[in-house]
C-alpha positions in Angstrom: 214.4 158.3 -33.9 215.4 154.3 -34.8 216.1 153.8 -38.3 214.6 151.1 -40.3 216.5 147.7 -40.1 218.8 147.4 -43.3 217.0 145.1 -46.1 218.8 141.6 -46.7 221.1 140.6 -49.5 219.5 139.7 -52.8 220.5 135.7 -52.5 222.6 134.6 -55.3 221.6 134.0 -58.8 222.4 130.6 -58.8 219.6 130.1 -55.7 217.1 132.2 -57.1 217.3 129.9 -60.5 217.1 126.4 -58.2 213.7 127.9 -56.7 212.3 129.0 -60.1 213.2 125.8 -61.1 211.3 124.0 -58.3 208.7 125.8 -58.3 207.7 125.6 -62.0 206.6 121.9 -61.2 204.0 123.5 -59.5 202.6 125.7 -62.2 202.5 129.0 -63.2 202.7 131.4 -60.8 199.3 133.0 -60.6 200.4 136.8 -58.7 202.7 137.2 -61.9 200.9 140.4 -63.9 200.2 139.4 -67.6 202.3 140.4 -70.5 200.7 143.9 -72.0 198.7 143.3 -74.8 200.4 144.1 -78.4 199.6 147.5 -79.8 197.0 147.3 -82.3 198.3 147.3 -86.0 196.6 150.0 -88.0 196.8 151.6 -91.5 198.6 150.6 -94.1 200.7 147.7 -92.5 197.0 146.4 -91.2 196.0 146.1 -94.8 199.0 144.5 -96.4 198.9 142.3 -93.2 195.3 141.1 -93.9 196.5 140.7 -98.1 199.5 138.7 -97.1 197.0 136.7 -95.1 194.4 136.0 -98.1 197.3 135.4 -100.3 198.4 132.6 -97.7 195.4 130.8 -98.5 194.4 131.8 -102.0 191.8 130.0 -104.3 191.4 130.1 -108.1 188.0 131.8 -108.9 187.4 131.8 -111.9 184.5 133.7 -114.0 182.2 131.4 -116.1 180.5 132.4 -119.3 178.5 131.1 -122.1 181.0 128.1 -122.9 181.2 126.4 -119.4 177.1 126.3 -119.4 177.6 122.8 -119.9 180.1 122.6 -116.9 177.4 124.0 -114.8 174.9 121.7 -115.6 177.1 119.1 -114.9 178.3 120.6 -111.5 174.6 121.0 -110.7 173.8 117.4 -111.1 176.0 116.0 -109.4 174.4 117.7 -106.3 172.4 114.8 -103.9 169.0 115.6 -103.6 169.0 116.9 -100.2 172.0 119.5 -101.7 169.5 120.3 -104.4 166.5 121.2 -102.0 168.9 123.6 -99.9 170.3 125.0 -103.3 167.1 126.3 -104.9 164.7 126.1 -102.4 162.6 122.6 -103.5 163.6 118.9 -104.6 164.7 120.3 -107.9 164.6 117.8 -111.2 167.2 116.8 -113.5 165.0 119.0 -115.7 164.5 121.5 -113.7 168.1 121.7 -113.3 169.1 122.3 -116.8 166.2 124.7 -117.4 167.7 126.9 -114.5 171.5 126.8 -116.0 170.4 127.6 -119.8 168.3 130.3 -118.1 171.4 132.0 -117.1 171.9 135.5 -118.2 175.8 136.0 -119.0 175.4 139.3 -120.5 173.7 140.5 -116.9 174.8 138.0 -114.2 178.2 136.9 -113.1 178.8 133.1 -112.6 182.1 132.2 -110.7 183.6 128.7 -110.4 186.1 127.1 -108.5 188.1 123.9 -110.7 190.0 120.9 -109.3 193.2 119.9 -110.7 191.3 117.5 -113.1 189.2 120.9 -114.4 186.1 119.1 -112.7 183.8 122.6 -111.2 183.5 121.4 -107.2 181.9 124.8 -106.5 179.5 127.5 -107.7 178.2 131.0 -106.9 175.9 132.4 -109.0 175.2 136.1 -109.0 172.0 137.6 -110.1 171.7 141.1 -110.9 168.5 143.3 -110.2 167.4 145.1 -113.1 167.8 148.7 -113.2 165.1 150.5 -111.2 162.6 153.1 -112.8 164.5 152.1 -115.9 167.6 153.2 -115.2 171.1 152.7 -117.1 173.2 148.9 -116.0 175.0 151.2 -113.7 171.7 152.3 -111.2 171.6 149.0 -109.6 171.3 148.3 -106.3 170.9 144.9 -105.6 171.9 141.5 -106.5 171.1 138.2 -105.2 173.8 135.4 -104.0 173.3 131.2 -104.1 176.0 129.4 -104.1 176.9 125.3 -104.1 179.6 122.7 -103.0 180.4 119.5 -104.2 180.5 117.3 -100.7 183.9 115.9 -101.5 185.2 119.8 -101.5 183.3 121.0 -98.7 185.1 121.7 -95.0 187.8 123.7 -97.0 185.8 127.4 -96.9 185.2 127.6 -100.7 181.6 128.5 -100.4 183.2 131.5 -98.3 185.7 132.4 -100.4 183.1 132.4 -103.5 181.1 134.7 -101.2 183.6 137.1 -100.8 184.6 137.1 -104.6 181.3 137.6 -105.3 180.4 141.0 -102.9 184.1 142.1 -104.7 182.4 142.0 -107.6 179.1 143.5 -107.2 180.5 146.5 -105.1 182.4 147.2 -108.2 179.8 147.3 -109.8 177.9 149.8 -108.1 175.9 147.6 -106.0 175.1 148.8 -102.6 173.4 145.3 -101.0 173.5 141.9 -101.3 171.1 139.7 -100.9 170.6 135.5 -99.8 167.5 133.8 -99.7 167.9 130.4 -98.1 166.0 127.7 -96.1 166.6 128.2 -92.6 167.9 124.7 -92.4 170.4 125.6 -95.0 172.8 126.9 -91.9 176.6 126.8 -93.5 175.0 129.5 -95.8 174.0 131.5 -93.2 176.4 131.3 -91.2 178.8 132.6 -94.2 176.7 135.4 -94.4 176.5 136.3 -90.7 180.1 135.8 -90.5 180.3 139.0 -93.3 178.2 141.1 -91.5 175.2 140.4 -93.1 171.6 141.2 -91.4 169.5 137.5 -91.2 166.4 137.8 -90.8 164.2 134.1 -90.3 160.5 133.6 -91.2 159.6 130.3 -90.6 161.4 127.7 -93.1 162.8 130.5 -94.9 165.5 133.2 -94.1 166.8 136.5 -95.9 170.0 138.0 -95.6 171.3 141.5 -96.5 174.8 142.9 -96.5 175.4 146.3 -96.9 178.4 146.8 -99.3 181.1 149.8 -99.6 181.5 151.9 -102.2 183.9 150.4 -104.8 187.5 152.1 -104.8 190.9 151.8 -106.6 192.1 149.0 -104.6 188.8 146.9 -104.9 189.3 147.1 -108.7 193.0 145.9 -108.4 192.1 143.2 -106.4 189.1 142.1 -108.7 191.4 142.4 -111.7 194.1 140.6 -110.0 192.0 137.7 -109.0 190.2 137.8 -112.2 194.1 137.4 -114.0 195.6 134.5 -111.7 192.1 132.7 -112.0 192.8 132.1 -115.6 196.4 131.5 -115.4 195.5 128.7 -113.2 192.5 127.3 -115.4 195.1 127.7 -118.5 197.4 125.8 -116.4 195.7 123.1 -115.3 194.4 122.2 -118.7 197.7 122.7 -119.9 198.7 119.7 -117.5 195.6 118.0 -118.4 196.8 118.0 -122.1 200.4 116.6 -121.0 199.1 113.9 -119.0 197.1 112.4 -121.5 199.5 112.8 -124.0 201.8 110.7 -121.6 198.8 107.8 -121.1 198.7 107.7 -124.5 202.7 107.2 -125.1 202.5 104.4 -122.1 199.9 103.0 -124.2 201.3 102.9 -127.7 204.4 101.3 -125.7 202.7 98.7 -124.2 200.8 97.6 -127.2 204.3 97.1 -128.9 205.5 95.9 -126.4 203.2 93.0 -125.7 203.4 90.5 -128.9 207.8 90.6 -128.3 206.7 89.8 -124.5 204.0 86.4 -126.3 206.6 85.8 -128.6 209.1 84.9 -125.4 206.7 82.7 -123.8 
């Protein structure tokens, strides 16, 4: 029985590194079996993962009430009319406008904003509560409805997302089980938020309606609610705060120059 000829020498290391080296210029090689796909991360370290990733790219909500009614309004008219027709539906007025903010129901609904550094509100989301049904206590409802609104120098920056998600936050804590959008069909960045959540579209026409089923509320969705709800107002405080300052600066450099200018005549 013949015996199997003996297998060559490995070549050197030095060799084998030269051909790798050539042959990258050729591409990858394609018979090389991919790297195994990372393990999937689940539990606990999945859920600090995905706050650590929200906290990466945080926004101040802020919740409205009574005082900022005329903020809103303003906010609202600013809107171009083609913003206004996706926002409510029609070619809303100027009047029409400020009927719908005075209208507002701060006691029932929840109205969250989103300031710029000069406190100027660049985005909206207003959340209307169902009432109670058969008559029931605050606590028995089940629905509330979404609309939302960007100021076009803020938009491409994912607030109208990020209002969406503060705004299911807070109607799953309190007790709601679905939220609803009604929206032109046209009106697609809204929809596509609310696909993007999970949310059921449904289109008839020029009109679509959206539902997303929400979770019970837990401890952690309070924390996070009262969380947000804390460093929104530290950052409103904040910013006025700085507001205040820079004025009060202006007005310093002003006082200055206006001293300063009949010693400068007086030269000439």
């Amino acid at each position: 029985m013949s015996t199997p000829p003996p297998a060559p020498p490995d070549p050197p290391a030095e060799l084998t590194a030269d051909w790798v080296h050539e042959l990258s210029a050729f591409g990858p090689d394609p018979n090389v079996p991919p790297a195994p796909a990372p393990a999937e991360i689940v539990g606990p370290l999945a859920s600090a993962r995905a706050a650590l990733e929200r906290l990466s790219t945080w926004v101040p909500i802020r919740s409205l009430a009574r005082r900022h009614r005329r903020r809103i309004i303003e906010h609202l008219l600013a809107l171009e009319p083609h913003d206004r027709y996706l926002r409510f539906g029609y070619p809303a007025s100027d009047e029409q406008i400020r009927k719908y903010a005075l209208s507002i129901d701060f006691a029932r609904d929840e109205v969250l904003g989103i300031f710029n550094r000069r406190l100027h509100l660049i985005a909206l989301a207003h959340l209307a509560y169902a009432p109670p049904l058969n008559g029931g206590s605050e606590s028995d409802r089940s629905m509330a409805e979404f609309g939302v609104s960007v100021l076009p120098q803020s938009r491409s920056r994912g607030l109208g997302r990020r209002l969406f998600d503060a705004a299911a936050l807070h109607a799953r804590n309190r007790g709601v089980d679905t939220l609803f959008i009604h929206a032109l069909s046209e009106n697609r960045p809204m929809l596509r938020i609310a696909a993007a959540a999970g949310a059921l579209v449904e289109r008839d026409g020029g009109e679509s309606a959206a539902w997303l089923r929400l979770p019970p509320d837990s401890f952690s969705s309070q924390v996070e609610q009262a969380l947000e709800r804390h460093l929104g107002e530290l950052d409103f405080q904040f910013k006025r705060q700085a507001q205040v300052l820079s004025g009060f600066v202006d007005s310093v450099a002003e006082v200055k120059a206006h001293f300063e200018s009949p010693g400068r005549a007086a030269k000439e």
